[in-house]
Structure formats: C-alpha cells, structure tokens
Backbone as a printed PyTorch tensor [residue, N CA C, xyz], in Angstrom:
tensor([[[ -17.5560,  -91.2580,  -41.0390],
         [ -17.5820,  -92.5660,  -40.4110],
         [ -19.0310,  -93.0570,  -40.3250]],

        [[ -19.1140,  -94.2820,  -40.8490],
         [ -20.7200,  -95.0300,  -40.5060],
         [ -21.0120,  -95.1230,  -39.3160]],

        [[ -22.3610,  -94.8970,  -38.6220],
         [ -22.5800,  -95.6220,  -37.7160],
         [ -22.4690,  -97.0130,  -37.4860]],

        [[ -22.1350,  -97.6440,  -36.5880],
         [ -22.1200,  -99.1700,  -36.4060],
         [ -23.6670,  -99.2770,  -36.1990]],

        [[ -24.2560, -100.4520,  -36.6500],
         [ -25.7160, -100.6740,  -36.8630],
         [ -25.7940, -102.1440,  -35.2490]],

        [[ -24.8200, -103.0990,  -35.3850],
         [ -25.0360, -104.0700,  -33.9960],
         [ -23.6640, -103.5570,  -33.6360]],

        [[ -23.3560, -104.9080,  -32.6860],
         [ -22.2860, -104.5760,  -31.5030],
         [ -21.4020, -105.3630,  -32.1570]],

        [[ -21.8880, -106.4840,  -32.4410],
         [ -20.2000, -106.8730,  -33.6850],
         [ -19.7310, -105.4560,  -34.5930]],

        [[ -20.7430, -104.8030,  -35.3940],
         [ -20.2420, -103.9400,  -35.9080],
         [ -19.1660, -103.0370,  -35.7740]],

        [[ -19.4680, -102.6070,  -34.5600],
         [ -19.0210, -101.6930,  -33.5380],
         [ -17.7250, -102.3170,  -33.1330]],

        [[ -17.4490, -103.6610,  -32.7990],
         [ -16.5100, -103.9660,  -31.8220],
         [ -15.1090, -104.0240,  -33.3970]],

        [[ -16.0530, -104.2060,  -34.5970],
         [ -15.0020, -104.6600,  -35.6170],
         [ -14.5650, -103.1920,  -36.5010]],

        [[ -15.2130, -102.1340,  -35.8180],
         [ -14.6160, -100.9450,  -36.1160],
         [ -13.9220, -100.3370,  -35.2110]],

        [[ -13.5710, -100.6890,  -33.9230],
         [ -12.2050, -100.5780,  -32.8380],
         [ -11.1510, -102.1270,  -33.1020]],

        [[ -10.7770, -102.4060,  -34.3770],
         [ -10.0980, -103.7720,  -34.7150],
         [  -8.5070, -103.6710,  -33.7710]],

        [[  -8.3790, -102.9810,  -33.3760],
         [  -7.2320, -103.1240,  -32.7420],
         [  -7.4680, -103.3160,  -30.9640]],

        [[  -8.8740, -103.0990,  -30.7470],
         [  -9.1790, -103.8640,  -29.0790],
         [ -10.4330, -105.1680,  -29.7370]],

        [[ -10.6490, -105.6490,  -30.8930],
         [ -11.3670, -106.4170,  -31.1880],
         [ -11.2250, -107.9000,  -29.8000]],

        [[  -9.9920, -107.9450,  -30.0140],
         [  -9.8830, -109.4290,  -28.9080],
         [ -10.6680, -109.0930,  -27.3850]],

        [[ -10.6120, -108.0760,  -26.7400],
         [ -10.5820, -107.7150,  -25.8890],
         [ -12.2500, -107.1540,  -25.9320]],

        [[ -12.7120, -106.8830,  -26.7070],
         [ -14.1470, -106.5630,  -26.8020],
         [ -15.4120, -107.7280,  -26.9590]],

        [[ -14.4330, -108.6050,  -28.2530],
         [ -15.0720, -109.6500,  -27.9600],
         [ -15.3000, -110.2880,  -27.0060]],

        [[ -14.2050, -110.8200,  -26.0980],
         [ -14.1430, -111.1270,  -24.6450],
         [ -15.0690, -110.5960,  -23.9470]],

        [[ -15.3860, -109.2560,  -23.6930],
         [ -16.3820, -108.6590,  -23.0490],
         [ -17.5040, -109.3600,  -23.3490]],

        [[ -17.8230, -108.7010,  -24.5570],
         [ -19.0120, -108.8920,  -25.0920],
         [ -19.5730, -110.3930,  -24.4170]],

        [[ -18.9650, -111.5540,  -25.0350],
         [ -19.4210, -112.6860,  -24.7530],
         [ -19.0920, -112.9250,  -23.2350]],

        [[ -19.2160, -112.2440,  -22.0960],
         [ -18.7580, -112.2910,  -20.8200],
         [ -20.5480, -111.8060,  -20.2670]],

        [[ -20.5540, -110.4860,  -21.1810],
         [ -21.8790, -110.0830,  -20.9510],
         [ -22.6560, -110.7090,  -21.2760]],

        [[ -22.8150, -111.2060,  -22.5520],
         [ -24.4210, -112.1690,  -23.1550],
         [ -23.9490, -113.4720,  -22.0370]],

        [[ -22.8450, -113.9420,  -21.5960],
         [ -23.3290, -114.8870,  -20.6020],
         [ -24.3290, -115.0320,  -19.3830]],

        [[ -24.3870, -113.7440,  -19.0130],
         [ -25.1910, -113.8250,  -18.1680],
         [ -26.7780, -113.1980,  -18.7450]],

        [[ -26.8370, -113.2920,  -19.6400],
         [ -28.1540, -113.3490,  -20.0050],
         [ -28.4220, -112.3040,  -20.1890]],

        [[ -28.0500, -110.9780,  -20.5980],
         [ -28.2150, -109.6780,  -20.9170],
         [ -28.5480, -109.3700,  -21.9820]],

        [[ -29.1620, -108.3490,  -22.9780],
         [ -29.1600, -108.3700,  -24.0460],
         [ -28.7020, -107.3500,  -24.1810]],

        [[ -28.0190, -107.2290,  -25.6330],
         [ -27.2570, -106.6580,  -26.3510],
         [ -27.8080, -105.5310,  -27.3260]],

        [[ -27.8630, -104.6480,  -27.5090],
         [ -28.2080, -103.5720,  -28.0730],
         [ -27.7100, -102.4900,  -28.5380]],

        [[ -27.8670, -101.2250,  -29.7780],
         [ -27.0710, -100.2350,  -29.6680],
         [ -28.0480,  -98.8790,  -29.6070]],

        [[ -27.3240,  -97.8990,  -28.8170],
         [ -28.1100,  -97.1090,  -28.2350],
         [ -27.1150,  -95.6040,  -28.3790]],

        [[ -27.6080,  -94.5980,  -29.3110],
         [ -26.7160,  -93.7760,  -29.7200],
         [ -25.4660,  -94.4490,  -30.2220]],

        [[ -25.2120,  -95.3580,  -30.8710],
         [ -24.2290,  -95.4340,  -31.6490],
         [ -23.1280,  -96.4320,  -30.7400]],

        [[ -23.9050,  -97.0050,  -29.3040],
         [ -22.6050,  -97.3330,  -28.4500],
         [ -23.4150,  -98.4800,  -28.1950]],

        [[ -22.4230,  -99.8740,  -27.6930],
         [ -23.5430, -100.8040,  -26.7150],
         [ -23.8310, -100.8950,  -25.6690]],

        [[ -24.8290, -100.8880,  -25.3650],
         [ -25.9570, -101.4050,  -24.4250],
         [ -26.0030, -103.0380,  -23.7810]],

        [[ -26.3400, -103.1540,  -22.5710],
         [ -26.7480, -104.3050,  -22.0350],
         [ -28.2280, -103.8440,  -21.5080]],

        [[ -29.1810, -104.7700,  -21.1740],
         [ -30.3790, -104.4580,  -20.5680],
         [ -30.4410, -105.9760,  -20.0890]],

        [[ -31.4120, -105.9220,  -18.3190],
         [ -32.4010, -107.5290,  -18.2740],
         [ -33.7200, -106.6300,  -18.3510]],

        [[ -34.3580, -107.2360,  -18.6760],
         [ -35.5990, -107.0790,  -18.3190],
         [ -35.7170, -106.0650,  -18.6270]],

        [[ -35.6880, -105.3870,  -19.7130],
         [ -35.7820, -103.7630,  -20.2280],
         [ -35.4800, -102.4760,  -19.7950]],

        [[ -34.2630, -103.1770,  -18.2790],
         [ -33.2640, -102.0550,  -17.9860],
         [ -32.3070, -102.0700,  -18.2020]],

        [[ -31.8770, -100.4890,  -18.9420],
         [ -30.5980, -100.7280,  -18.6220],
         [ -29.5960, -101.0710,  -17.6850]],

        [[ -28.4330, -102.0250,  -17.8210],
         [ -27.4370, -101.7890,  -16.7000],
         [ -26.3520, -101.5570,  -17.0080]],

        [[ -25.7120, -101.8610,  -18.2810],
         [ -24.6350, -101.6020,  -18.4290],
         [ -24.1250, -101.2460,  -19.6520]],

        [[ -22.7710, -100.4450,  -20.2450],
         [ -22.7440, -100.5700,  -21.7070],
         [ -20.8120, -100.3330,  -21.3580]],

        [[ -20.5010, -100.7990,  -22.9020],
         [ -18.9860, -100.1760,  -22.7240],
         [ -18.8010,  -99.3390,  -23.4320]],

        [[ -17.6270,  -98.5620,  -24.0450],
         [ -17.4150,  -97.7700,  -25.0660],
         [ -16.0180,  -97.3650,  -25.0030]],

        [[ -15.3830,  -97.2860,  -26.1710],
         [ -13.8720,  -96.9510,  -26.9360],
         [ -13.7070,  -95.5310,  -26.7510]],

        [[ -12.3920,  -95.4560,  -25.9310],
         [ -11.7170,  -94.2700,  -26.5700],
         [ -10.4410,  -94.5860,  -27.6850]],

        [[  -9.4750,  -93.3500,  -27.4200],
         [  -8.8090,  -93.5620,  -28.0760],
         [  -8.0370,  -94.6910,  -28.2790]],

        [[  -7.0600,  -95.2520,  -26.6760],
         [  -6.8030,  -95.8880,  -26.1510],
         [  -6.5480,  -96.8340,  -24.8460]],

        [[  -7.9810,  -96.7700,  -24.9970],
         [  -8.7170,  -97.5180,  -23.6100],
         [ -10.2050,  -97.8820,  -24.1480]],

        [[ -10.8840,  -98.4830,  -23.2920],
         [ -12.2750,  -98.9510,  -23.1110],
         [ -12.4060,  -98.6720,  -21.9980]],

        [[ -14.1000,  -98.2670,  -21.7240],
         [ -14.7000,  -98.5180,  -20.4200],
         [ -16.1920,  -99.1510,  -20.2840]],

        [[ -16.2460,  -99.8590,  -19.3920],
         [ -17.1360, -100.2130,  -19.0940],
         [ -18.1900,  -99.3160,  -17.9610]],

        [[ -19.3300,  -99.4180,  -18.1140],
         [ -19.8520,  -98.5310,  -17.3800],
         [ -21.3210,  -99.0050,  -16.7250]],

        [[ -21.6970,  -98.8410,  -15.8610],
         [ -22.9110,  -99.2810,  -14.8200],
         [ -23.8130,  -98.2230,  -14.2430]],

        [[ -24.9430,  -98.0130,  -15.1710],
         [ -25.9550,  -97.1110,  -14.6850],
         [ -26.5840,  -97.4130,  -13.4010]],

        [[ -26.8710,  -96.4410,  -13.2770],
         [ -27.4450,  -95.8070,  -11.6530],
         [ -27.0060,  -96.4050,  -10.7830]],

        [[ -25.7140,  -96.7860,  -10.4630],
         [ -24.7790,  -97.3290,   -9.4140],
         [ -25.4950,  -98.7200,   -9.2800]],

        [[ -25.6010,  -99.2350,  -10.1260],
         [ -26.2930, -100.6660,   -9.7200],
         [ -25.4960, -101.6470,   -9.6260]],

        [[ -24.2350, -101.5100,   -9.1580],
         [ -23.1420, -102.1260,   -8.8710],
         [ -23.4580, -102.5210,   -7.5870]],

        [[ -22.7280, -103.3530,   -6.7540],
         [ -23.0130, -103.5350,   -5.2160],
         [ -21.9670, -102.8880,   -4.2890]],

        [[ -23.0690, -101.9120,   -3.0970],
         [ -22.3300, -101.2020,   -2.5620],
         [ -20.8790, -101.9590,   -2.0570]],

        [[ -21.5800, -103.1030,   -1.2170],
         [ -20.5500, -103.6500,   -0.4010],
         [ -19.3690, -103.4180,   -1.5480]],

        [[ -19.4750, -104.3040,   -2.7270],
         [ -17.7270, -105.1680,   -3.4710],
         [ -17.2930, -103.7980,   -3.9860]],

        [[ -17.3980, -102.4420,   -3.9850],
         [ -16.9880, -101.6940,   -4.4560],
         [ -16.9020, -100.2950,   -3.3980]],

        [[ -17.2580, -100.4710,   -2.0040],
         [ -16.9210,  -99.4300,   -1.3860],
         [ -17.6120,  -98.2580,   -1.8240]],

        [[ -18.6110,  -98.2110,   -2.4250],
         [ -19.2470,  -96.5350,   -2.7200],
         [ -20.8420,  -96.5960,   -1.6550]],

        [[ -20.2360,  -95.2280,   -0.9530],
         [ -21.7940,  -94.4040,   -0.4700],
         [ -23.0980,  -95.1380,   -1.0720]],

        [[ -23.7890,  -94.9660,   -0.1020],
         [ -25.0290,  -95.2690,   -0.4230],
         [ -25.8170,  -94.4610,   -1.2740]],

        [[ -25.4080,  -93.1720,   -0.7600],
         [ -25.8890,  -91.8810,   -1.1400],
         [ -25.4860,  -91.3700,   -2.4030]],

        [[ -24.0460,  -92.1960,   -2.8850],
         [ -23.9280,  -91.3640,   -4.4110],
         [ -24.4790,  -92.1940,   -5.5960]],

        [[ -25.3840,  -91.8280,   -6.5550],
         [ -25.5120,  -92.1040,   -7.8020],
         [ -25.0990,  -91.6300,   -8.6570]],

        [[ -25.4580,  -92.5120,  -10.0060],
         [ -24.9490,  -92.0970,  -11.1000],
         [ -24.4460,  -93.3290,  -11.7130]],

        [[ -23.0800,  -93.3130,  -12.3290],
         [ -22.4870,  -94.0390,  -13.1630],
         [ -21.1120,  -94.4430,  -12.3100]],

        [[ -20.8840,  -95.9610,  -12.4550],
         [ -19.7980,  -96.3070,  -12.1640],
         [ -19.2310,  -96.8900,  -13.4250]],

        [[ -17.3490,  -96.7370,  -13.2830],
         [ -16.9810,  -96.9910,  -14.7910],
         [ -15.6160,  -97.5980,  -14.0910]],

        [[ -15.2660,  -98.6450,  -15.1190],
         [ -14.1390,  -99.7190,  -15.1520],
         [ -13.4440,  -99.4390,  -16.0930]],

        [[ -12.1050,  -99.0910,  -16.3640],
         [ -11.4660,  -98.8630,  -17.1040],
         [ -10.1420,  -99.4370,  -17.5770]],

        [[ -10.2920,  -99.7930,  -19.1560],
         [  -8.9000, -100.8290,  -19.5500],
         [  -8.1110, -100.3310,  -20.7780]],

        [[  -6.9050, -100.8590,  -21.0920],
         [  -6.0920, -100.4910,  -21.5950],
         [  -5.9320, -101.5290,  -22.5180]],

        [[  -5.6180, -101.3300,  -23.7870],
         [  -4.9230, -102.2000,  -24.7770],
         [  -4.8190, -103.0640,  -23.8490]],

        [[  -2.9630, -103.0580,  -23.3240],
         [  -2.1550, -104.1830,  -22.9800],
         [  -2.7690, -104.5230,  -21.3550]],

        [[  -3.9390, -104.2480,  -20.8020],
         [  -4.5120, -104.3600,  -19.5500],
         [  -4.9600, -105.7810,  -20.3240]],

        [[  -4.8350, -106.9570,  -18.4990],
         [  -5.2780, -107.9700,  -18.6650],
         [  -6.6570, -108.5040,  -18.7170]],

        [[  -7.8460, -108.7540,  -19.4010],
         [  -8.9440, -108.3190,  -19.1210],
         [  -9.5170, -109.5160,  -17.8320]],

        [[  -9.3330, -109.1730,  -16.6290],
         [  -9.4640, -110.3420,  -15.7680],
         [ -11.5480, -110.5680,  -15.5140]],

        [[ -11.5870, -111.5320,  -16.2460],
         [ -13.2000, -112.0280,  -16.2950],
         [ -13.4390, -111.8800,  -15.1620]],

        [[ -12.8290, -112.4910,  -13.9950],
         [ -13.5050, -112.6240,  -12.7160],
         [ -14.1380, -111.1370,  -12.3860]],

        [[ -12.7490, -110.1900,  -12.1370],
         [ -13.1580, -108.8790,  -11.9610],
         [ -14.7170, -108.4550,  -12.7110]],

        [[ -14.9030, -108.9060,  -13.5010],
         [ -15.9940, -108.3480,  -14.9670],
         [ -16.9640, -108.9720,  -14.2810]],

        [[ -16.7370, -110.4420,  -14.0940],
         [ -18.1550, -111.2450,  -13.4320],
         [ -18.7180, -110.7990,  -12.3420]],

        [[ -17.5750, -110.3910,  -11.3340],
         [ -18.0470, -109.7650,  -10.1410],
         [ -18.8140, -108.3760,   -9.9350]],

        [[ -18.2560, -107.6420,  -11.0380],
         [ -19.8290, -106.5000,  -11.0170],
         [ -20.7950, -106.7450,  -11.9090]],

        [[ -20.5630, -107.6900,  -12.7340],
         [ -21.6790, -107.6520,  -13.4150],
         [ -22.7670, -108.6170,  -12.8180]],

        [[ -22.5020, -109.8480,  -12.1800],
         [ -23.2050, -110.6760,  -11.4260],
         [ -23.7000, -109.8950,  -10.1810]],

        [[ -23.1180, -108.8070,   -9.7770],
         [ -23.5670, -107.8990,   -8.6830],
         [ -24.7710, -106.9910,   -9.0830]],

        [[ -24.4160, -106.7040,  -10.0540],
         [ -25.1280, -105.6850,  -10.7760],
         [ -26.6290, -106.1480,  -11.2440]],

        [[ -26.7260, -107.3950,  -12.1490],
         [ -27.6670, -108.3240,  -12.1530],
         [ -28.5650, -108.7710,  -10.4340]],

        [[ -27.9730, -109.1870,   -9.7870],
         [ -28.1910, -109.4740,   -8.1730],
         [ -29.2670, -108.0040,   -7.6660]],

        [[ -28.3940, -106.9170,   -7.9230],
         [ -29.2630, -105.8820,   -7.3990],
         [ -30.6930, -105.2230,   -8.1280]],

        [[ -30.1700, -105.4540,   -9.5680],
         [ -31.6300, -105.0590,  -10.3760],
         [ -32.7760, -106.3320,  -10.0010]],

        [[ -32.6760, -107.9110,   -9.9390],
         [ -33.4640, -108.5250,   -9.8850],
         [ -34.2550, -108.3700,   -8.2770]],

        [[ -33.5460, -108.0800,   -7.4810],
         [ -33.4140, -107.3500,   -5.7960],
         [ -35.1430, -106.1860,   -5.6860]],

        [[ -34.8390, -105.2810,   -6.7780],
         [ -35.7040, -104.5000,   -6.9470],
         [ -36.8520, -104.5150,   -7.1030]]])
C-alpha cells in the first residue's frame, strides 16, 4: 500500500467513508487549522501546534485531541487527566457538525487561552 502523500489522498484511499471525511475535513480547515500529514495520518495544527488529527479503522473513524485540549467544562474530564481525547464514528453514524464544532471551537479557545 502507498503512503498517502496529502489528506485528500488519504481520505480517497478510505473511499467508502470518503463523504464523511470530507465533511470533516472541511469542518476542520473552517476554522482555520492547517492540514497536514504526519506519519502517514492527518494532522490539524494553529499556530504550529498540534491539536487535532483523525484516522480510519476498519470500520469507524476517530477523531482525536492532543493533550486534552478539549474543554474541561463541555466534556466532563478531570483536570488532572491528560493525554488524548477521542470521538468516535461509524459508517452509518450521523456526522453531527455541531458536536465537531463544539470541541473543536473549544479546543481552538483553549490553545489560543495559553
């Protein structure tokens, strides 16, 4: 298997969540993130941090949020735990933007915070 070289690449070699990636994708560059690939997977960064990336399994996607830079409040996690928070969807899962906007606009909120 090739590596995917961008994130179209990538999203058009999972063609069977293509709709659903695209969606992402352009959910993320809305808010002004950039797009990148990093080991073979994508990347979001502002300002030359990372915050977020998704990635394919078999049959699912997840989205994922380094160093808990999610907001404590909208998600109920400890102050105290870090790491990675991850969102997880299914083929026939509805991909509800709002949900997506709300950590990712959180997520954005807390890195610029810093």
């Amino acid at each position: 298997m090739i590596t995917p070289i961008t994130i179209e690449d990538y999203i058009q070699t999972h063609a069977y969540l293509e709709e659903e990636l695209t969606q992402l994708h352009q959910i993320l560059l809305a808010y002004g993130l950039d797009g990148d690939m990093d080991y073979g997977e994508p990347i979001y960064s502002l300002n030359d941090t990372q915050i977020l990336g998704f990635r394919v399994y078999k049959d699912m996607f997840s989205v994922w949020f380094k160093n808990d830079l999610n907001e404590d409040e909208l998600l109920k996690v400890p102050k105290d735990i870090k790491g990675f928070h991850l969102l997880r969807f299914r083929k026939d899962d509805e991909l509800e933007s709002d949900f997506i906007h709300d950590h990712v606009s959180a997520a954005v909120k807390r890195l610029n915070a810093q």
